[in-house]
C-alpha positions in Angstrom: 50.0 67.4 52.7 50.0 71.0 54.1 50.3 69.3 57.9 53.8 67.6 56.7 55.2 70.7 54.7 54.3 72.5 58.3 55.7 69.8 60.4 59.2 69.7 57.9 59.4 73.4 58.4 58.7 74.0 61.6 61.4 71.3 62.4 63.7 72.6 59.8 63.6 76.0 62.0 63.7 74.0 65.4 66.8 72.5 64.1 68.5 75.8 62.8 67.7 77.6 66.0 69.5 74.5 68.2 72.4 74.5 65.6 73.0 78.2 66.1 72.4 78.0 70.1 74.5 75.0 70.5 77.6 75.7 67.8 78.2 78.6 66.1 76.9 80.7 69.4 79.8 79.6 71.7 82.4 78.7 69.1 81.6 82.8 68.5 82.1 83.4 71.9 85.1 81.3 72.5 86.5 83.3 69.6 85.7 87.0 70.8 86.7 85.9 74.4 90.0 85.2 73.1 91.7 88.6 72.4 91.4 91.5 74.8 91.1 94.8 73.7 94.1 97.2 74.6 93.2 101.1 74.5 96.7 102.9 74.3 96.1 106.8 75.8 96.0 109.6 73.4 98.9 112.2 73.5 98.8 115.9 73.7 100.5 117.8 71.7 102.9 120.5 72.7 103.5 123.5 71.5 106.8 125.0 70.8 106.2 128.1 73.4 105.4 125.1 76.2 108.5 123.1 75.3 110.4 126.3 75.8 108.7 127.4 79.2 109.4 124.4 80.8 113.0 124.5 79.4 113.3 127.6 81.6 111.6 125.6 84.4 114.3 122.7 83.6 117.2 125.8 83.5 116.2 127.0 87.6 115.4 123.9 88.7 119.5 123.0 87.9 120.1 126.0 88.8 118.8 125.5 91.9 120.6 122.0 92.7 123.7 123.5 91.9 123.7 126.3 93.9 122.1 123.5 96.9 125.5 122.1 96.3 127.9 124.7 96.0 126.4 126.0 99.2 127.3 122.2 101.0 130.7 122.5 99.2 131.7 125.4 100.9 130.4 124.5 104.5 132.1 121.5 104.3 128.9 119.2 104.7 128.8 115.7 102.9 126.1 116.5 100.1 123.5 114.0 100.2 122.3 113.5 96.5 119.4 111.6 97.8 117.6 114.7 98.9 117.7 115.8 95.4 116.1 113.7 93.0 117.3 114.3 89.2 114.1 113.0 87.7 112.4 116.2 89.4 113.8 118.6 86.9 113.9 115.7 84.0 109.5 116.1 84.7 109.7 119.5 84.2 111.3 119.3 80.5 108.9 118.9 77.7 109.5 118.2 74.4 107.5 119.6 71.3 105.4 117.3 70.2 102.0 117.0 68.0 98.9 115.2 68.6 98.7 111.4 68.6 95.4 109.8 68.6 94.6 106.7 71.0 95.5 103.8 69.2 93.1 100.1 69.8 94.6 97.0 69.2 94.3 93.2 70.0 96.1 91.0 72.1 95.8 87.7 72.8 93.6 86.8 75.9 95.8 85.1 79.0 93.7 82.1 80.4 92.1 84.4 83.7 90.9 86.8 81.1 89.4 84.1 79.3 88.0 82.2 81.4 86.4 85.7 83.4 84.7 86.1 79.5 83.4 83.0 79.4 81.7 83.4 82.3 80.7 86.3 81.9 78.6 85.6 78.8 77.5 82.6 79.7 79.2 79.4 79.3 
């Protein structure tokens, strides 16, 4: 009697390990592998007396550019606004600003993302 209660449970177990390896394992996997985690960068924050420093570094650098073109103005050369890029001086104006946290979030996996998981954890 003790030999068949053995026998039932040690198959029981057998079969619940097999069930696990064979099912919910990779339907578990197949799951997870299909959404990608996306980390979006923190911010940091900016104070008021940055913002207003590199408004002053904003105010020169158009200063500059517009003296650079007064000066071509008068000596009758053609003024080439491709040496002076706009988005030099728009860098150098910050904007106050607090903290933000990185944010995680989920997308949905494309088909190379998922397939590179799958692989990667085995199936």
């Amino acid at each position: 009697m003790n030999r068949k209660i053995l026998l039932f449970v040690a198959l029981a177990l057998a079969g619940c390990y097999l069930f696990y390896w064979y099912e919910l394992r990779p339907a578990k996997i197949r799951h997870n592998c299909s959404w990608t985690k996306v980390t979006d960068p923190a911010i940091l924050a900016i104070t008021k007396e940055t913002a207003e420093a590199s408004k002053v570094e904003y105010d020169k650098c158009v200063e500059e550019y517009n003296k650079k073109k007064e000066e071509a103005d008068r000596n009758g050369t053609v003024w080439d606004k491709l040496n002076f890029r706009g988005d030099a001086c728009n860098a150098k104006l910050k904007h106050e600003r607090t903290y933000t946290p990185e944010k995680v979030w989920y997308r949905e996996a494309n088909d190379k993302e998922y397939g590179f998981c799958l692989h990667e954890k085995g199936l």
